[in-house]
DRENDO-1510 file (C-alpha; in Angstrom, 1 decimal, always signed):
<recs>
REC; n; res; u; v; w
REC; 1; UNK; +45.3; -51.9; +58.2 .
REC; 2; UNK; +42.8; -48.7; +57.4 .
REC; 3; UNK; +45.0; -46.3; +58.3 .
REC; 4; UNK; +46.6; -43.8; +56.4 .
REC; 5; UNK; +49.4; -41.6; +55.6 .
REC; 6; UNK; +48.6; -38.0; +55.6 .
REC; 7; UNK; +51.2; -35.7; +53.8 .
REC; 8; UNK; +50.3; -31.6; +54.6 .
REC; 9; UNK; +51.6; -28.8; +54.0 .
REC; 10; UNK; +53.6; -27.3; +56.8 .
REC; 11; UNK; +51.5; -24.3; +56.9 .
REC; 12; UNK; +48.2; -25.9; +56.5 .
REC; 13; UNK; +47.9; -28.8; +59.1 .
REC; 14; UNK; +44.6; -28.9; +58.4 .
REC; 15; UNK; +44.2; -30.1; +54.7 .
REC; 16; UNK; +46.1; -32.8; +53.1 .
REC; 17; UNK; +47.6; -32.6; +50.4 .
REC; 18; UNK; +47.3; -36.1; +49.8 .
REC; 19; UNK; +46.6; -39.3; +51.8 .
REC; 20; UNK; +47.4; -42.8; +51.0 .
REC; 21; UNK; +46.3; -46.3; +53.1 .
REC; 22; UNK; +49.7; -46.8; +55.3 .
REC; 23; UNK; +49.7; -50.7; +53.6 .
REC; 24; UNK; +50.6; -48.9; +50.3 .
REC; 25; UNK; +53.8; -48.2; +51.5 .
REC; 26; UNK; +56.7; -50.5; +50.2 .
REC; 27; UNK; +58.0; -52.2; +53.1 .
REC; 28; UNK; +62.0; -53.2; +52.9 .
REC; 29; UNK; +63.7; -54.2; +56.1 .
REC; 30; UNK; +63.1; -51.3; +58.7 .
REC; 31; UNK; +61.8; -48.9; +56.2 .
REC; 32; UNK; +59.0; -48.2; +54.5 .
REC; 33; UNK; +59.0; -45.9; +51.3 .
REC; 34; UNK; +55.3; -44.0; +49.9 .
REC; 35; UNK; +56.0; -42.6; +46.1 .
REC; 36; UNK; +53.6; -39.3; +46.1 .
REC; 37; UNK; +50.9; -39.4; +43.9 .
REC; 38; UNK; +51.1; -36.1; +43.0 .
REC; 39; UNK; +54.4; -34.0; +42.5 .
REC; 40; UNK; +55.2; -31.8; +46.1 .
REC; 41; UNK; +56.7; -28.1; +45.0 .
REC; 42; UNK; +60.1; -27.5; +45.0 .
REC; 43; UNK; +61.6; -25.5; +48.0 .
REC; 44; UNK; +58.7; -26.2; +50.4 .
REC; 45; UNK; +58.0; -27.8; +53.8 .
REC; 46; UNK; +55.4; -30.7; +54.2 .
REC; 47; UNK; +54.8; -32.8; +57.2 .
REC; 48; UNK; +53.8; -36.2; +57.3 .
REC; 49; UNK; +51.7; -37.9; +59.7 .
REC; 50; UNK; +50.9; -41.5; +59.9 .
REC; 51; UNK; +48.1; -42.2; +62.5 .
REC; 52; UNK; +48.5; -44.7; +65.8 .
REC; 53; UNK; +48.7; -48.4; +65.0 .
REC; 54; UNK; +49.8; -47.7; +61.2 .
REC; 55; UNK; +52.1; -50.3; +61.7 .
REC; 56; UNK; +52.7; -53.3; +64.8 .
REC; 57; UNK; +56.3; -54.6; +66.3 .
REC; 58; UNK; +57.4; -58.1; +66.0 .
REC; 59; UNK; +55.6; -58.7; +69.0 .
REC; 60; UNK; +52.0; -57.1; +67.6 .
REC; 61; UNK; +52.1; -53.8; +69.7 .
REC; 62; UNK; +51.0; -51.5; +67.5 .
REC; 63; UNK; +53.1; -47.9; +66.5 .
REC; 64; UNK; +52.2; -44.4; +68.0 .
REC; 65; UNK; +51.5; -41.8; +65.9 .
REC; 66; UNK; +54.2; -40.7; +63.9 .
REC; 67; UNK; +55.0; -37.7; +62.2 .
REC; 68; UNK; +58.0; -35.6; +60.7 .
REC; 69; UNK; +58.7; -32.4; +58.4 .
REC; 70; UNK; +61.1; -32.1; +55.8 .
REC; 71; UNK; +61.4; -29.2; +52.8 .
REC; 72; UNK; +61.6; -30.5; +49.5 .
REC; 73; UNK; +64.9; -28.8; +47.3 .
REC; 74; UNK; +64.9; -27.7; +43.8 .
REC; 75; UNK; +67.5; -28.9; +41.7 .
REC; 76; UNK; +66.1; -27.2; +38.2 .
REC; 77; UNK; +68.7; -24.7; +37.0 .
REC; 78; UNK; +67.0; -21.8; +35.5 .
REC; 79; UNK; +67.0; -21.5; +31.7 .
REC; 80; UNK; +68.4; -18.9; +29.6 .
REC; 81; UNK; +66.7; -18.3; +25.8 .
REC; 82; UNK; +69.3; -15.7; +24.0 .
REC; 83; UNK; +70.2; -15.2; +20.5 .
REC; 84; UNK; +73.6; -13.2; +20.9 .
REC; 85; UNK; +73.8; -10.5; +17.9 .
REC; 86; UNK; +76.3; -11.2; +15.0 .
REC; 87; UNK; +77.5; -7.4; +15.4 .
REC; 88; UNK; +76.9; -3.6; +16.2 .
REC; 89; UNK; +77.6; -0.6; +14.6 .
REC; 90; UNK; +81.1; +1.4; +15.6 .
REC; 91; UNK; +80.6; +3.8; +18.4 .
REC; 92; UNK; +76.7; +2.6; +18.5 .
REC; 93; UNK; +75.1; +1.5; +22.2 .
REC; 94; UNK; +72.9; -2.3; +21.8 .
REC; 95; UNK; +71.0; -3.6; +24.3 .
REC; 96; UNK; +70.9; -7.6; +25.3 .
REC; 97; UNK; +67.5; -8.9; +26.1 .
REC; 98; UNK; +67.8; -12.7; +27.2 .
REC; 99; UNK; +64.7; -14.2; +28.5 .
REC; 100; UNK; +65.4; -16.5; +31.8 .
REC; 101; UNK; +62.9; -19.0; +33.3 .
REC; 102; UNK; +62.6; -21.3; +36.1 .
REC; 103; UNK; +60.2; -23.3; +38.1 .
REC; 104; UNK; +60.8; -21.5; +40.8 .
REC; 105; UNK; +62.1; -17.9; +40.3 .
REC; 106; UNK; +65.5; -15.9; +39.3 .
REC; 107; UNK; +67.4; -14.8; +41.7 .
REC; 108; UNK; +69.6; -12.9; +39.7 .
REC; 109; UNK; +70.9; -12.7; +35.9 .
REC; 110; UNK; +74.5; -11.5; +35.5 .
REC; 111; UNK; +76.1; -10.6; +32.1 .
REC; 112; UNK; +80.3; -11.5; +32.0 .
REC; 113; UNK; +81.8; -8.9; +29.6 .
REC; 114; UNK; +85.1; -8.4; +28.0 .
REC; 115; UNK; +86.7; -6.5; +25.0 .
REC; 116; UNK; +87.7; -9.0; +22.5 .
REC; 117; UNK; +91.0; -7.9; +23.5 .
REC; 118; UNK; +90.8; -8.0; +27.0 .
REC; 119; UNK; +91.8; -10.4; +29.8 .
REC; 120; UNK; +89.7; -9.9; +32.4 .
REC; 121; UNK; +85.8; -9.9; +32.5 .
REC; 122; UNK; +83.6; -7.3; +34.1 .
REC; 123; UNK; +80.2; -8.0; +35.3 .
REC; 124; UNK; +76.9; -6.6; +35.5 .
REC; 125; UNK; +73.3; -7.3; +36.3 .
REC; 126; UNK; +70.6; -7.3; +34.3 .
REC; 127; UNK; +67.6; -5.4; +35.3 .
REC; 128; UNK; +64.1; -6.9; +35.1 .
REC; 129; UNK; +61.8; -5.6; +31.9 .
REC; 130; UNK; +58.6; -4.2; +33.6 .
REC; 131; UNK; +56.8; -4.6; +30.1 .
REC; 132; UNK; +57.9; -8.5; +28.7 .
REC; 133; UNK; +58.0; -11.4; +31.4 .
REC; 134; UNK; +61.1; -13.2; +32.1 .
REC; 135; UNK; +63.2; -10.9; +29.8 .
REC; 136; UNK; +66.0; -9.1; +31.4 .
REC; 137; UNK; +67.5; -5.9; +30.0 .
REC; 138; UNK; +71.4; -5.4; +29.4 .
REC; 139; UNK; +71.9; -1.7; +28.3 .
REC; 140; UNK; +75.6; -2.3; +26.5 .
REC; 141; UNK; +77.1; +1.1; +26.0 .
REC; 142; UNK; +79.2; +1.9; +22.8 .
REC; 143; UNK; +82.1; +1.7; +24.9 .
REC; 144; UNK; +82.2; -1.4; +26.4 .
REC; 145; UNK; +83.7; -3.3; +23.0 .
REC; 146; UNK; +87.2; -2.6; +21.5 .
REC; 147; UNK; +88.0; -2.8; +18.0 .
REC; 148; UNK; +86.8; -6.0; +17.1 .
REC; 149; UNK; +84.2; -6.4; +19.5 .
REC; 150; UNK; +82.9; -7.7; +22.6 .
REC; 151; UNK; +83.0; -11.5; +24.3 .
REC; 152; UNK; +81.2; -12.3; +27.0 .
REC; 153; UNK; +78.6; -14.9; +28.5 .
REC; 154; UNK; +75.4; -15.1; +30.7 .
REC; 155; UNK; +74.8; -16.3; +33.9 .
REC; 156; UNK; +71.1; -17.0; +36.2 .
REC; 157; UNK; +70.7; -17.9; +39.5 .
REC; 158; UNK; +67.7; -19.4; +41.1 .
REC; 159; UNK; +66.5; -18.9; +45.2 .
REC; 160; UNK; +68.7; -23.1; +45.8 .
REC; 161; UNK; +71.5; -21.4; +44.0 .
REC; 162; UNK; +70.9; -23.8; +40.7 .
REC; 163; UNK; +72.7; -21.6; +38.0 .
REC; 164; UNK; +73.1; -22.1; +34.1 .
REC; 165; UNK; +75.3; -20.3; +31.5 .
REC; 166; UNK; +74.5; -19.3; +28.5 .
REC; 167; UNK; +76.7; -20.3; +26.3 .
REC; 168; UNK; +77.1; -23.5; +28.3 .
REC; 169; UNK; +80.8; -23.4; +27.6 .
REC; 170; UNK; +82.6; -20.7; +25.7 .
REC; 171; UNK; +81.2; -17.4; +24.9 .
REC; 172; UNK; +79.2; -15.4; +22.6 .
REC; 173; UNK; +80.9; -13.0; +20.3 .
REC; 174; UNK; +79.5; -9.2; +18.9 .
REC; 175; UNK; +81.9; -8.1; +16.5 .
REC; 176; UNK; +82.1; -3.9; +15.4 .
REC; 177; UNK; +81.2; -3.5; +12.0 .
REC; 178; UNK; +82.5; -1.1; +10.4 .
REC; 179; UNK; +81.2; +1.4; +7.6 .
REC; 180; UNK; +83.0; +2.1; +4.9 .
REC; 181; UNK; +83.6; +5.8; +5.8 .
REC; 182; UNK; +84.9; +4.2; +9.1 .
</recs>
């Protein structure tokens, strides 16, 4: 037909992101599906326009312009790179430093703590390193692991509320070691 497809971003109506010819579209009953030819971001709002007489009725009158927005949704969970340590020194502090991607941020990185021991976990935050991208710091005090040591797993959170787990099931184990004065 010559007319086309516009897709824009919501917040620039005046540039499209891409256009296709409105007879590209795959046409199946009362619907007509367009695959992008480009990938749209995650977590963002587009509008679509298709111009006046894109399309005709079964009687030949042909459509009125249409348009709509929608917002795309991320469905990536973030990722979480950590190598847990084997142990730490009795009565010594450590410091976790897991590095967490994602496509489209991390909303938060939690650490889930326990003495060996222990029945419950405790949680804590982990704080954004200034200096190394992505890597988030876990200042563990000497005090948090009992005898034997300390369990506990990771968690990160992205702005659509993806989260992963690090391990993805079970946990990670630092053990005390102990010197032989100990």
């Amino acid at each position: 037909t010559g007319k086309k497809f516009f897709v824009y971003l919501t917040s620039d109506l005046s540039t499209p992101v891409y256009q296709l010819d409105a007879s590209e579209g795959l046409l199946e009953g009362n619907k007509i599906t367009f695959d992008p030819p480009v990938a749209l971001e995650p977590l963002t709002s587009y509008t679509v326009v298709l111009e006046a007489g894109s399309f005709t009725d079964i009687f030949g009158n042909p459509s009125p312009e249409i348009s709509w927005t929608f917002t795309t949704v991320d469905i990536i969970k973030p990722e979480i790179s950590f190598s847990s340590p084997e142990s730490v020194a009795k009565g010594k502090a450590t410091v976790f430093l897991p590095l967490v991607t994602d496509n489209v941020g991390v909303s938060q990185v939690i650490l889930h703590y326990r003495k060996i021991s222990g029945k419950d976990y405790f949680t804590v935050a982990g704080t954004l390193n200034p200096v190394i991208e992505y890597q988030y710091v876990f200042p563990i005090p000497a005090s948090y692991p009992d005898e034997a040591g300390l369990e506990y797993y990771l968690t990160a959170t992205d702005p659509a509320l993806n989260e992963s787990r690090s391990p993805a099931t079970g946990t990670h184990k630092t053990y005390v070691l102990y010197q032989e004065a100990d």
